[in-house]
C-alpha positions in Angstrom: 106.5 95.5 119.2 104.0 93.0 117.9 105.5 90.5 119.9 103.2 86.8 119.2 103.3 84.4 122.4 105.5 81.1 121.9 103.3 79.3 120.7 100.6 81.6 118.8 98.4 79.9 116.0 99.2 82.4 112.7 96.7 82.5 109.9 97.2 80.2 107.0 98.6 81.8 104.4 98.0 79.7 101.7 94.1 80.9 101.9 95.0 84.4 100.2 95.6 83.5 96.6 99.2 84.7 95.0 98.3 87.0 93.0 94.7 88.3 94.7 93.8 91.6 92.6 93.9 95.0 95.5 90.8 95.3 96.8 88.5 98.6 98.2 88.7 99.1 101.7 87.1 101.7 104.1 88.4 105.2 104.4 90.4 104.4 100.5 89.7 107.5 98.3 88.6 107.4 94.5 88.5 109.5 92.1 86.0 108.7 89.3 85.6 109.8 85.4 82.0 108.9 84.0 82.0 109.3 80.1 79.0 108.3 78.0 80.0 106.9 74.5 82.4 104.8 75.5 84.6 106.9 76.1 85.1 108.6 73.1 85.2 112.5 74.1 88.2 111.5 75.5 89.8 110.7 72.8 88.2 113.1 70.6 88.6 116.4 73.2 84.7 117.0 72.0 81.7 117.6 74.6 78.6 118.5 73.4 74.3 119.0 74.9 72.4 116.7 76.3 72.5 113.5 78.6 73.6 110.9 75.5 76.7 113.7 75.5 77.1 114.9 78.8 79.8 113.7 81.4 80.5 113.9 85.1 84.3 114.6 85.4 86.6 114.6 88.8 84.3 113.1 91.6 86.4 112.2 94.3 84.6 109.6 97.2 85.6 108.8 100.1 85.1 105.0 101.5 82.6 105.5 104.6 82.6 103.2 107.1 80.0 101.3 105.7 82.0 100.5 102.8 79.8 103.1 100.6 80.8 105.9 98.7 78.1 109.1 97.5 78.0 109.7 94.0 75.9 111.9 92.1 72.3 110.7 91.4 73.0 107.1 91.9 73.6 107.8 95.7 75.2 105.7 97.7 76.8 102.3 96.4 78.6 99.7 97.8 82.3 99.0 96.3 83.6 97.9 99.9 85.9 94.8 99.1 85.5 95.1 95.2 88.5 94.8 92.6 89.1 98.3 90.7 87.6 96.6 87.7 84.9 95.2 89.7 83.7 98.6 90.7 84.4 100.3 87.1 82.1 97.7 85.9 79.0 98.0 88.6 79.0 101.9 88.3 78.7 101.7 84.5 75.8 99.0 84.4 74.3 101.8 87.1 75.1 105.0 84.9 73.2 103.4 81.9 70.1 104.9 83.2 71.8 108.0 82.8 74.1 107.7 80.1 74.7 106.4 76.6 77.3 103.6 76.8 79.0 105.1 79.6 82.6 104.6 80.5 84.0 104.6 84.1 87.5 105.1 84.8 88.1 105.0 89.1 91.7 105.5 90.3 92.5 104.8 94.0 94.4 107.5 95.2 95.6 106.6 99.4 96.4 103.0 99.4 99.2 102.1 101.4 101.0 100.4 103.9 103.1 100.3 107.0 106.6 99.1 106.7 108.8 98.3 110.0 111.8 96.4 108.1 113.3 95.4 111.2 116.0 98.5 112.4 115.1 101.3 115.1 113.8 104.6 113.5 113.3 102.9 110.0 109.6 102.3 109.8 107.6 104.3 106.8 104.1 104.5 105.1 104.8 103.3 101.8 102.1 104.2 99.1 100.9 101.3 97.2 101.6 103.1 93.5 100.7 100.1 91.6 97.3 98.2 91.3 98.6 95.3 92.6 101.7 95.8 95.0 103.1 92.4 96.3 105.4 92.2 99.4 108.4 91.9 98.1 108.3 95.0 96.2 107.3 97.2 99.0 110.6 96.0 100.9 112.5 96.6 98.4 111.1 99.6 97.8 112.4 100.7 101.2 115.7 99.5 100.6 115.3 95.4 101.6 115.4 93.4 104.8 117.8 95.2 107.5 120.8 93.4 108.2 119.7 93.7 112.1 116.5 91.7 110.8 114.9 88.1 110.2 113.8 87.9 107.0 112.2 84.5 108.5 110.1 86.3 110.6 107.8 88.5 108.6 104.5 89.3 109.7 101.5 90.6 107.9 99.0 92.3 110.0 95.6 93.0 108.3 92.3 93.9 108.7 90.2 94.9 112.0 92.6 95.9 114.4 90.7 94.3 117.3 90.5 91.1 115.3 93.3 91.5 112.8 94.7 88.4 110.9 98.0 87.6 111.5 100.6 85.7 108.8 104.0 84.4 109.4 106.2 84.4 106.2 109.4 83.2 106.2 111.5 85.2 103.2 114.9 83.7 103.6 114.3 80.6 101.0 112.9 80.9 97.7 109.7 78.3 98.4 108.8 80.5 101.4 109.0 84.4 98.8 106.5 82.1 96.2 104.5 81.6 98.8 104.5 84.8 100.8 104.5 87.0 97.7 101.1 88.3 97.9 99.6 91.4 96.7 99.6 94.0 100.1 95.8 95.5 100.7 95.4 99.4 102.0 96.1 99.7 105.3 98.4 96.2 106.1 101.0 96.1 108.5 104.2 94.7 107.3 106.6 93.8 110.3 109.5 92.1 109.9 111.4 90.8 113.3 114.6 92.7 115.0 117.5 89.7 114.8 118.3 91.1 118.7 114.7 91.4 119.5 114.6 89.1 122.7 118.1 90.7 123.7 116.6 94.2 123.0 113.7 93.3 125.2 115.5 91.5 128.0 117.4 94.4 128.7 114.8 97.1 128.6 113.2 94.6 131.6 116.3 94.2 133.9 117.5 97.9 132.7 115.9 99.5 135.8 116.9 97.0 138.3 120.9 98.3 137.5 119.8 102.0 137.8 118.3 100.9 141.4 121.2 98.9 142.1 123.8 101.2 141.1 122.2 104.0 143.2 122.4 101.9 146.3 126.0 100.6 145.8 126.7 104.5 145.3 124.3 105.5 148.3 126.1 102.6 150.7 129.6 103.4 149.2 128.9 107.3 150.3 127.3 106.6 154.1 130.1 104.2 154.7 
């Protein structure tokens, strides 16, 4: 499973920064608070008349595959690849024309990943809790590296899965975890190579050939 050819050409890894904030993606969904006054009803529990006073509460969106999202009156935006705050901060330059001083507070409420950690019947979708999940805490989150597994040979899949990028990170030294702690992004693929992978595979290939062999030994032994 996600096998790479002998000599594949990963992506570079050291071109996704360290400590990269998480990022919208399609099909992620939000829910959005829109306060006007900074905020301040929700510290006061007040609400009163008007549009300097009025607030939209609970809007949930859903990332289309455009990368837009339909909100009240404003339609739809674009918040496709934008940090939480990024977005927080376009919608409340946008709600000024509706609002006083209006507060935006956006929660993204489905991002996760999938986690093969490298033993049969182990893989999980692990939700991405925190803003900014890196790898190493979704493994250990699912209990660390299997013994049965290389914790040199840790793939990331993400993005288009036609096109996806593909990164080899090698976890068994401490230079290789600075390097391959990154912060996961809805939807990645974490898989992290079977120690008896190529023995696993070899004998699923020849497996058949026995069966076929074994009959006619037992076929020949029978006629003769």
């Amino acid at each position: 499973m996600f096998r790479t050819k002998l000599n594949y050409k990963f992506d570079d890894l050291s071109k996704i920064p360290p400590t990269r904030e998480y990022k919208i993606g399609i099909n992620d969904n939000i829910d959005i608070q829109v306060n006007p006054n900074k905020g301040a009803m929700l510290l006061e529990g007040n609400s009163g008349g008007g549009n300097s006073t009025s607030s939209v509460k609970g809007i949930t969106a859903l990332v289309e595959y455009d990368g837009t999202i339909k909100l009240p009156v404003l339609g739809r935006i674009l918040v496709k690849d934008l940090t939480q705050r990024e977005a927080e901060l376009m919608m409340e330059e946008r709600y000024k024309e509706i609002f006083i001083d209006p507060y935006v507070k956006i929660t993204i409420t489905n991002k996760r990943v999938i986690l093969f950690p490298g033993s049969s019947g182990s893989a999980r979708v692990v939700n991405l809790i925190n803003q900014n999940t890196t790898l190493t805490e979704v493994i250990a989150m699912s209990g660390g590296v299997s013994g049965d597994a290389k914790a040199n040979r840790v793939k990331l899949i993400r993005g288009n899965p036609e096109n996806p990028e593909v990164y080899l990170i090698d976890l068994s030294t401490i230079e290789g975890m600075k390097r391959g702690n990154i912060v996961l992004q809805g939807n990645d693929i974490v898989y992290i190579e079977p120690r008896n992978d190529y023995i696993i595979n070899f004998t699923n290939r020849i497996a058949p050939y026995f069966g076929a062999l074994s009959l006619f030994i037992l076929i020949y032994g029978l006629v003769k």
